[in-house]
N, C-alpha and C positions, 0 to 999 in steps of 0.2 A: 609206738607212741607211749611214752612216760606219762603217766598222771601222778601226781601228791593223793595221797590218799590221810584226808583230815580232817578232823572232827573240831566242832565248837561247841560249849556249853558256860553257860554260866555257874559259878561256886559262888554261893553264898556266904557273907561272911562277914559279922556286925559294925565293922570298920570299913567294908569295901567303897572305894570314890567312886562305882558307878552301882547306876539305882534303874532297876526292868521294873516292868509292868506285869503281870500275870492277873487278869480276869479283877483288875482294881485292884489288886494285892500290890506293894511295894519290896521290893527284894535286894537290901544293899547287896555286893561283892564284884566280882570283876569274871572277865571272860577268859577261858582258856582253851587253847590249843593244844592238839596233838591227837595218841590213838583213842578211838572209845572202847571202854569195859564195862559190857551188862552182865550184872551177877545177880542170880537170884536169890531172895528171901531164902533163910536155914529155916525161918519160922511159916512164914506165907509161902508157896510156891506158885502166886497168882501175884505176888510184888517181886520187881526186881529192882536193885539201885544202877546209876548209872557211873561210871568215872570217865575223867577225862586224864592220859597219861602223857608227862610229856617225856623229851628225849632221853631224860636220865632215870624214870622210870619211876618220878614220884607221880603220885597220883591224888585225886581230891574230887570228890564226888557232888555232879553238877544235878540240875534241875533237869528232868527229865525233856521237860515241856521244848527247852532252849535248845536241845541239841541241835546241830545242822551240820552236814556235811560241805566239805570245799568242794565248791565245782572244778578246780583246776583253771579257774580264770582270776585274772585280775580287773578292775577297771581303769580309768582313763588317768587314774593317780598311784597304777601301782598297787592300791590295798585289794587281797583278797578276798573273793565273793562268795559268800554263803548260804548255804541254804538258808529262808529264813529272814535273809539281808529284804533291806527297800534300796531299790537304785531308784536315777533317776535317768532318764535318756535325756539326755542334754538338749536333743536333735530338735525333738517333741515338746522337750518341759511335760513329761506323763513320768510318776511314780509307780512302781510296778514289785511284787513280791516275788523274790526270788524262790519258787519250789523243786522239788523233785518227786517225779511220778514216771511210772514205768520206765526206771532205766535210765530215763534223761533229764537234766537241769532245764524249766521254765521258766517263762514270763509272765506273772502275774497279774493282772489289774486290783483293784482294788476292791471293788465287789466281787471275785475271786475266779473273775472268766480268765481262762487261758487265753495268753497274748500271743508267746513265739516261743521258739526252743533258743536256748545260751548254746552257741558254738564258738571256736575257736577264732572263727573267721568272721565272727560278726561282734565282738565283744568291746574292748577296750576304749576306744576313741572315742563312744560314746553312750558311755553309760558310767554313771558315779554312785558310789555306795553312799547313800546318807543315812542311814541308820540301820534297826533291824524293827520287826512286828512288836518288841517288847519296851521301844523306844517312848516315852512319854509325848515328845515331842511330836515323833511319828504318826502316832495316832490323835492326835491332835491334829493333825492335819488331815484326816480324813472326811 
């Protein structure tokens, strides 16, 4: 079995069209793809920055908080699921956060009980990515 092995983070950046949430903070810039690089503090060795690199090998250092790894799935339109992501199960109408813990991609609920494990054979037809945790909208709906 192949997996994509791929990281998300947001970069910050005082022009960017999309705007996260962090703990009431507003954070303009955009989200990017590809490998992750954590490097440590020259000065601190108790901070580390994070980068996100993509194919050509630029790179641009995201918010620590945001990263999320690709589970190797897609939903029921094609976009990519990530850690981190809100689906929604179409089946049910229930909104659920995408995590990872020991090893494997879960199912979230919302008060933060584990729901089900993300497999290959249970995923796409019904389940749709409508945001992430850092979504205004999303948590607004909570």
């Amino acid at each position: 079995m192949n997996r994509e092995i791929l990281f998300r983070g947001f970069h910050k950046e005082e022009n960017g069209k999309e705007t996260i949430y962090i703990d009431g903070q507003a954070y303009k810039g955009e989200w990017l793809e590809g490998s992750l690089i954590k490097l440590e503090s020259v000065l601190d060795s108790t901070k580390y920055y994070y980068y996100i690199e993509d194919e050509y090998g630029d790179r641009d250092e995201v918010i620590p908080e945001t990263v999320g790894q690709f589970s190797g799935l897609e939903d029921k339109n094609g976009k990519k699921i990530f850690e981190k992501d809100v689906v929604k199960d179409i089946d049910e109408d229930k909104d659920y956060v995408v995590s990872f813990d020991e090893g494997a991609f879960g199912l979230l609920t919302k008060s933060g009980r584990h729901n089900s494990f993300l497999h290959n054979w249970n995923v796409p037809d019904f389940l749709e990515v409508i945001g992430t945790i850092f979504d205004k909208k999303v948590k607004d709906n909570d």
